[in-house]
C-alpha positions in Angstrom: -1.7 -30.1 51.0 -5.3 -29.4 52.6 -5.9 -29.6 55.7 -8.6 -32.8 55.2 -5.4 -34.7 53.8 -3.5 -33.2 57.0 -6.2 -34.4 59.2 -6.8 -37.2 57.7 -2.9 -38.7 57.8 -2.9 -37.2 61.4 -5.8 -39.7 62.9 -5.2 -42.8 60.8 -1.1 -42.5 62.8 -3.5 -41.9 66.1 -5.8 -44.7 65.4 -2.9 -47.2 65.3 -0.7 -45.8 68.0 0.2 -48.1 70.7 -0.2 -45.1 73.2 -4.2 -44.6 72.2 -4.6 -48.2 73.5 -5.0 -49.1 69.8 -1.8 -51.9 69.4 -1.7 -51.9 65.8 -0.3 -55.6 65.9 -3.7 -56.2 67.4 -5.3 -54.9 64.6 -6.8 -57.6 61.6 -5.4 -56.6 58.3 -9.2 -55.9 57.7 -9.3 -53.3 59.6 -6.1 -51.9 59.0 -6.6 -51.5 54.7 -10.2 -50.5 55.9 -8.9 -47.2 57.8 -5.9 -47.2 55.0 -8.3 -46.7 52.7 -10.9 -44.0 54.1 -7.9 -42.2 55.5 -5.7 -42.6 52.8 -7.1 -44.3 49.9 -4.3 -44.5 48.0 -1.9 -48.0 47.5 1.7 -47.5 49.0 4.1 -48.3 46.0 6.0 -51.4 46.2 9.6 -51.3 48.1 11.5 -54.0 49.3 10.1 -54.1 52.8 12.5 -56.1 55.7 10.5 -57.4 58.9 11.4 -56.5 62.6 10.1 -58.1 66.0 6.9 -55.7 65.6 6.0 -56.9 62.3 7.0 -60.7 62.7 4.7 -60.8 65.8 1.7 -59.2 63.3 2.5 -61.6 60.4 2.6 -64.4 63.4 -0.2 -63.3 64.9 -2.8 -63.3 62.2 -1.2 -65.7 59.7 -0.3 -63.4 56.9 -0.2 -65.0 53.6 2.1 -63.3 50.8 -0.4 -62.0 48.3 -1.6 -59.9 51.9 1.9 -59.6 52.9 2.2 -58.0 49.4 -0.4 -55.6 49.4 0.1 -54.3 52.9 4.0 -54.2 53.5 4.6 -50.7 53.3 1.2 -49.5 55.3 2.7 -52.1 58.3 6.3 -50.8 58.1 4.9 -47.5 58.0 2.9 -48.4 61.6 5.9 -49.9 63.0 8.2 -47.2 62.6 5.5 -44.8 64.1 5.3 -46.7 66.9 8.9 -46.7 67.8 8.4 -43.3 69.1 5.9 -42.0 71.5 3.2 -40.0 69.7 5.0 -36.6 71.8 8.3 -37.4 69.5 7.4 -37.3 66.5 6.8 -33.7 64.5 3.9 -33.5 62.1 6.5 -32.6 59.2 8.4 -36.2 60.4 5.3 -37.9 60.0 4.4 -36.5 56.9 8.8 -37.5 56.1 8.0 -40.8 57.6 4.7 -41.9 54.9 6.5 -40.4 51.9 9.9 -42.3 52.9 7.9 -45.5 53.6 5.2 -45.1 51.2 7.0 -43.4 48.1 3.6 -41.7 48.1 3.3 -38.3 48.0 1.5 -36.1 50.6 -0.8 -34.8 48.3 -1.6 -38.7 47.6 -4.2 -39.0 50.6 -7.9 -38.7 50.5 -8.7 -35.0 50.4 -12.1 -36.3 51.8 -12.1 -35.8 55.3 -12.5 -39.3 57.5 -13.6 -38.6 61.1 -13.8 -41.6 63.2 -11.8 -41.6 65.8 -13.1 -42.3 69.2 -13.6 -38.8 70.9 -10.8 -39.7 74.0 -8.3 -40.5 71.1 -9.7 -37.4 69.4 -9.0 -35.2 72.4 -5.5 -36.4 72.3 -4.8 -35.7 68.6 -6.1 -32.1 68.9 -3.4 -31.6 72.3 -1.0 -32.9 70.1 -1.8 -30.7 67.1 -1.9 -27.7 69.9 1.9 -28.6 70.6 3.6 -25.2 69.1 6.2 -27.0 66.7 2.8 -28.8 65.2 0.7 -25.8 65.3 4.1 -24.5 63.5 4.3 -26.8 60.8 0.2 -27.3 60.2 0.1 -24.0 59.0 3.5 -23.9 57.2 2.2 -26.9 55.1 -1.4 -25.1 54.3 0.8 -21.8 52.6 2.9 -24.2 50.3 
């Protein structure tokens, strides 16, 4: 895994944390598959995804039809489970866990092209987080294999 695709999985979970003032149920689906996309750019594979109260207030909120439901399932189960945490609890390596689990995409699936848009206060938290020694830890484990 490079460290764009690191980076790159790294602000796409910051962009939609509820803690960066970013509610992801808040979010269009739009602009969710827009930042899936440059960040990831890969389509989950299909699972049998069930809803909880996070997603069933997003599919509420913005009237979801099926064939969107469909597409973006396992990109808004992915989101919900992230943010069942604070950002602090979660390891990069159980992130990484998390989007294969959720995903059945491999890590070495995202965009090796580095995305950089995240605001620079939201930025300034990733890079603390990152600077957390467990993450620092397992950043550069996952460079070396």
């Amino acid at each position: 895994m490079k460290n764009r695709q690191m980076n790159n999985i790294i602000q796409f979970c910051f962009n939609f944390h509820i803690e960066m003032d970013t509610d992801w149920r808040k979010q269009s689906p739009d602009y969710i598959m827009e930042k899936w996309d440059s960040y990831i750019g890969k389509t989950p594979k299909s699972k049998d995804i069930r809803f909880d109260n996070s997603i069933n207030k997003w599919v509420e909120t913005w009237k979801i039809k099926q064939k969107t439901w469909n597409e973006m399932k396992e990109i808004v189960k992915f989101l919900s489970l992230l943010n069942s945490k604070s950002l602090s609890e979660w390891t990069l390596s159980e992130i990484l866990d998390l989007f294969t689990e959720i995903t059945s995409l491999s890590v070495e699936d995202i965009n090796s092209n580095y995305y950089n848009e995240l605001h620079a206060i939201v930025y300034s938290e990733m890079v603390k987080w990152l600077n957390f020694e467990v993450n620092k830890r397992h950043y550069k484990l996952i460079q070396i294999l």
